[in-house]
C-alpha positions in Angstrom: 92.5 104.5 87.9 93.6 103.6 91.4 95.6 100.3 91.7 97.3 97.6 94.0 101.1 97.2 93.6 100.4 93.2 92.8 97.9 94.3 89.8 100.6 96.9 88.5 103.4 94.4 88.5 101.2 91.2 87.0 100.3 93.8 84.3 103.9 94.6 83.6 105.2 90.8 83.8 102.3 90.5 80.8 103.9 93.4 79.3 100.6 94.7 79.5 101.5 98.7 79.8 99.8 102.1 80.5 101.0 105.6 79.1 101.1 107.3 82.6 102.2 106.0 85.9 101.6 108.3 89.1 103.2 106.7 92.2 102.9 108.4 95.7 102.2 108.0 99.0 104.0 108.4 102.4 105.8 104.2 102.0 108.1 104.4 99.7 109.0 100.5 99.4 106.3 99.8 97.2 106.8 102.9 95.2 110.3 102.5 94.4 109.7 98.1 93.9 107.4 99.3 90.7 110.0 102.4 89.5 112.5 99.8 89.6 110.6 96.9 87.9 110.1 99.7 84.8 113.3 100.9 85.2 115.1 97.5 84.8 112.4 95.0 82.7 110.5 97.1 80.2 113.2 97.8 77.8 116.2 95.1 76.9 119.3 96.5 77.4 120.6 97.2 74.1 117.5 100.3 73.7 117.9 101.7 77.2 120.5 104.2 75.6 117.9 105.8 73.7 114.9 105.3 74.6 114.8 105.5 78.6 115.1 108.6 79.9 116.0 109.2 84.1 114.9 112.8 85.5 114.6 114.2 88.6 111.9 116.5 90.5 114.5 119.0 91.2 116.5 119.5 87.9 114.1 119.5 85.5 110.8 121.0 84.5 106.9 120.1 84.0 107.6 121.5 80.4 110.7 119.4 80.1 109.0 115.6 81.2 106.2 116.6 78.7 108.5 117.2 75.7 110.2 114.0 76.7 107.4 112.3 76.7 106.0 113.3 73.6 109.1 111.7 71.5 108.5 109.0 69.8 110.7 105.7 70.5 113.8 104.9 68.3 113.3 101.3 66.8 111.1 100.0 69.7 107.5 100.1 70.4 107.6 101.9 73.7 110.3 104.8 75.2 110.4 105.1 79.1 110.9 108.3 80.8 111.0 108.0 84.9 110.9 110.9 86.9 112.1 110.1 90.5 111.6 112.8 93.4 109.2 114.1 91.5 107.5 115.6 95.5 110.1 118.2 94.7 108.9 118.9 91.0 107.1 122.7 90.9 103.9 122.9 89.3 103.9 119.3 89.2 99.5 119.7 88.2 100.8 121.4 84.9 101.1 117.7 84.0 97.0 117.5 83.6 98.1 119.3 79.8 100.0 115.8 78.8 97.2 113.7 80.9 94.7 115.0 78.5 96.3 113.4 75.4 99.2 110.9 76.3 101.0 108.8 73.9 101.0 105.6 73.6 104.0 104.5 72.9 105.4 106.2 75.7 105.2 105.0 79.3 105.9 107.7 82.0 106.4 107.2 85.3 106.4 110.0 88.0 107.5 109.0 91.3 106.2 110.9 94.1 107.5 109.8 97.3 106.4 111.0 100.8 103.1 112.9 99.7 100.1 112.4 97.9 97.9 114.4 95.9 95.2 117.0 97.1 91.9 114.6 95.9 89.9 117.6 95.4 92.0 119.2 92.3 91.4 118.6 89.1 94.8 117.2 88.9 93.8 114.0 90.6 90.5 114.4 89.2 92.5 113.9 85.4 95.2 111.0 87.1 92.1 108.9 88.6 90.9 108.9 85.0 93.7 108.8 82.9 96.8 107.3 84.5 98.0 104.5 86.1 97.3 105.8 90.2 99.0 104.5 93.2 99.0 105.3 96.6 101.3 103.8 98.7 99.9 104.6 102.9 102.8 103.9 105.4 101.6 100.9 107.6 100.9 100.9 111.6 102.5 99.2 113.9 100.1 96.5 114.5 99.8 95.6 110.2 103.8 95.4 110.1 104.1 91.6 111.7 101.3 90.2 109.9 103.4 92.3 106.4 106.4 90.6 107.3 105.2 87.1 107.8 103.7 87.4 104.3 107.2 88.8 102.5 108.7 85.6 103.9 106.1 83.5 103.1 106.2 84.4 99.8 109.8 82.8 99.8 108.7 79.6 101.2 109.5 80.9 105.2 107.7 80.6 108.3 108.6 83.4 110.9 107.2 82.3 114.7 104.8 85.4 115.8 107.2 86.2 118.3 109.8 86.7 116.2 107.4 88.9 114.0 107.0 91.2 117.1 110.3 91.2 118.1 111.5 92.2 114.6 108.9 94.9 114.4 109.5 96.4 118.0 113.2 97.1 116.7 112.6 97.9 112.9 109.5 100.1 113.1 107.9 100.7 110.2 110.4 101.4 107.6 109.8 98.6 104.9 113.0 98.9 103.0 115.0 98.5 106.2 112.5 95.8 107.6 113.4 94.0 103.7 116.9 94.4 104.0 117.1 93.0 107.4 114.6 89.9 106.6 117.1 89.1 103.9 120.4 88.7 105.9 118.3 86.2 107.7 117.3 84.4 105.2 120.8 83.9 103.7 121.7 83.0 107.4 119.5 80.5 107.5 120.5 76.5 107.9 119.8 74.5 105.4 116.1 72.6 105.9 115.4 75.0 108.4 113.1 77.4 106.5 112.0 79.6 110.0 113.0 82.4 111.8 112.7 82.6 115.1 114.3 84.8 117.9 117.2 82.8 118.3 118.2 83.5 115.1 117.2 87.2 115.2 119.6 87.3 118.5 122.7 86.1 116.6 122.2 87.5 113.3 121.0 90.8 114.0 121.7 91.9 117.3 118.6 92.1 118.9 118.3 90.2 122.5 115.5 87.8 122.4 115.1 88.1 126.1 115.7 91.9 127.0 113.2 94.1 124.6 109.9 95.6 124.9 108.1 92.7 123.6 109.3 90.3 126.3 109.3 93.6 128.8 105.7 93.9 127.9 104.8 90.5 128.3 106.6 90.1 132.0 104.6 92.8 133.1 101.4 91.2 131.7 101.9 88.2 133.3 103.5 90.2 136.7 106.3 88.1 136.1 108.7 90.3 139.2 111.6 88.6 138.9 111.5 88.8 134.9 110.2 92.4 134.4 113.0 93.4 137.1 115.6 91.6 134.7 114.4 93.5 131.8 114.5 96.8 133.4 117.7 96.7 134.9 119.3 95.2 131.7 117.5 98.4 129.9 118.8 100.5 133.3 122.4 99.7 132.2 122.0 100.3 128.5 119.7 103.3 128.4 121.0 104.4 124.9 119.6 100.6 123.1 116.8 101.1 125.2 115.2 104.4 125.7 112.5 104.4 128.6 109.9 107.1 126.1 109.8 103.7 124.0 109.5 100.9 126.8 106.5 103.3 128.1 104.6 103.8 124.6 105.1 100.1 124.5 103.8 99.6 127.9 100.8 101.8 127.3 100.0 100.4 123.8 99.7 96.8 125.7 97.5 98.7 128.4 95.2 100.4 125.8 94.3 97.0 124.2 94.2 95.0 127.5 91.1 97.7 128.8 89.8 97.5 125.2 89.9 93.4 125.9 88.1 93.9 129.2 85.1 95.7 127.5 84.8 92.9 125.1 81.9 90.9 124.9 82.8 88.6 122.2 86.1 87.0 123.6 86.6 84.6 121.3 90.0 84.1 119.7 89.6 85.6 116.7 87.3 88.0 117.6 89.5 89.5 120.2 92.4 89.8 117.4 90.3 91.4 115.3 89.3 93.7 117.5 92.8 94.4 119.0 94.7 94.0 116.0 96.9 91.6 117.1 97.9 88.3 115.7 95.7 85.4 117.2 98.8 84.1 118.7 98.5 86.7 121.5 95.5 86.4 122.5 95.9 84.1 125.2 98.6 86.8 126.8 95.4 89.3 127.0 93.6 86.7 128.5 96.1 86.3 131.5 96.9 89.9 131.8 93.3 90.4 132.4 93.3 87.7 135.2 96.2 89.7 136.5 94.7 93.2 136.2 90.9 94.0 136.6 89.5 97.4 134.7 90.3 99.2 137.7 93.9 98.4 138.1 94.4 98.4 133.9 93.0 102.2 134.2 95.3 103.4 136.5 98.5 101.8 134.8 97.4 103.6 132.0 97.4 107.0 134.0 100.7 105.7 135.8 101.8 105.5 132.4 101.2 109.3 131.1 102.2 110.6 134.3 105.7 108.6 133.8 105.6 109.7 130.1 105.9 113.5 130.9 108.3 112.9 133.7 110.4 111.2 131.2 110.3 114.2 128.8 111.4 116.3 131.8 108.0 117.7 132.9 107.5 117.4 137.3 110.9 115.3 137.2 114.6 116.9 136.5 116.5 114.6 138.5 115.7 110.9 138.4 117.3 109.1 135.5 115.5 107.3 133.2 116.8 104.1 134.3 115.0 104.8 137.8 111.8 106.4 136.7 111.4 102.7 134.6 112.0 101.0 137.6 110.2 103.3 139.7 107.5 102.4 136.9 107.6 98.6 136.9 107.3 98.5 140.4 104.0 100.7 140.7 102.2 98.7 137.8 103.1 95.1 139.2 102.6 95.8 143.0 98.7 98.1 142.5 
């Protein structure tokens, strides 16, 4: 049966356990959360010794995890046997033998970062049935503000959407570093103050709150001159923070939904963030970037923006540094 990672973890808090747990997926964050959560809270200390059993994918053996499993627990009611980088276990569909008559008593968990399962073998055929399945999918870029403001909510913290953004243009879309990072903030943060904002992003992490793609983006929206000049001199003189193949797929993701926005005829607020995937908090920078640039102009930014894409890669341009071509950039979007 395929699962969320909240309904596999209230099941577990009930102590409400399944013989087989199959964990993959390309994100590992959640995937590991749940290994760990087995791993630490199934079994009270004093039986880990002999009934938990750690393997992993590379030193062991299909044959191996089944024999394992098929011990029965010393003085307890369930053993645990975890197999971690279990994407590197051979003949990992051998498994389908054990899936066919699990015991009980025993609760197996095979984690199987980075991949996932061919859905038309019989393999998956036999986990959908019989096993715990979970498939973690890594999240895009536009899902990963909306995911943080929810993992601090859940501790009682507001985030500002910028900050969201901002936090997401320099994390990406790793969830375990995006985790670690939101909680050195929050230990950083003053007392009856429970939000982060940029300010506090600035000085705790390193990020400038004024020179980033975010606020780069939103200069040239607005053709802000004086302020998108700033930015890309600032990113001029620190070309290894700020590498112009990122300012330009930033540049041409803001272009692709502001032409998207354009052919829109349902411009409401929450229609338009649903259909860009933006938090509703933007909208109303889409709405003056489309003041600013008609479909014409947006169309041609976006070609200015592939042709300035290749020439950063090297292709029609071997001299100009990138510092220049981002200048040379700026200038022909805001002055069309």
């Amino acid at each position: 049966m395929a699962v969320t990672y909240e309904e596999i973890i209230s099941d577990l808090k009930k102590r409400i356990f399944k013989p087989v747990y199959f964990l993959a997926g390309e994100e590992p964050y959640y995937i590991d959360l749940i290994t760990e959560f087995i791993e630490d809270k199934v079994l009270p200390e004093a039986e880990k010794s002999f009934n938990q059993v750690i393997l992993y994918g590379e030193d062991t053996t299909v044959p191996a995890i089944i024999d394992a499993s098929r011990k029965f627990p010393m003085m307890s009611s369930h053993q645990v046997v975890i197999v971690k980088e279990a994407q590197t276990l051979k003949k990992i569909e051998d498994l389908i033998f054990y899936l066919e008559k699990p015991l009980q008593s025993t609760i197996l968990v095979i984690n199987y970062k980075y991949r996932t399962i061919d859905k038309r073998m019989k393999f998956y055929k036999a986990l959908e049935s019989q096993a715990v399945y979970f498939e973690s999918s890594r999240l895009r870029d536009y899902q990963v503000p909306a995911w943080i403001e929810r993992y601090l909510m859940a501790q009682g913290i507001k985030t500002d959407p910028s900050a969201s953004a901002l936090l997401t243009e320099f994390l990406g879309t790793d969830l375990h570093k995006i985790a670690n990072e939101l909680n050195k903030l929050v230990i950083t943060l003053p007392a009856g103050k429970p939000v982060i904002t940029t300010t506090l992003i600035e000085k705790n992490i390193g990020i400038s709150k004024d020179y980033n793609n975010f606020e780069l983006q939103k200069a040239v929206g607005e053709r802000n001159i004086l302020k998108a000049n700033m930015i890309v001199h600032y990113f001029a003189n620190n070309p290894k923070d700020n590498p112009i193949t990122l300012s330009i797929a930033s540049l041409f993701s803001y272009f692709s939904k502001l032409l998207t926005y354009h052919y829109l005829t349902d411009k409401s607020r929450n229609s338009v963030a649903a259909a860009l995937k933006v938090n509703p908090y933007f909208v109303k920078d889409y709405e003056t970037s489309a003041s600013k640039y008609n479909v014409a102009r947006t169309v041609h930014i976006i070609s200015l923006l592939r042709t300035y894409d290749m020439k950063s890669k090297g292709y029609g341009d071997f001299s100009s540094e990138p510092g220049d071509l981002l200048k040379e950039l700026v200038f022909k979007i805001m002055h069309l």
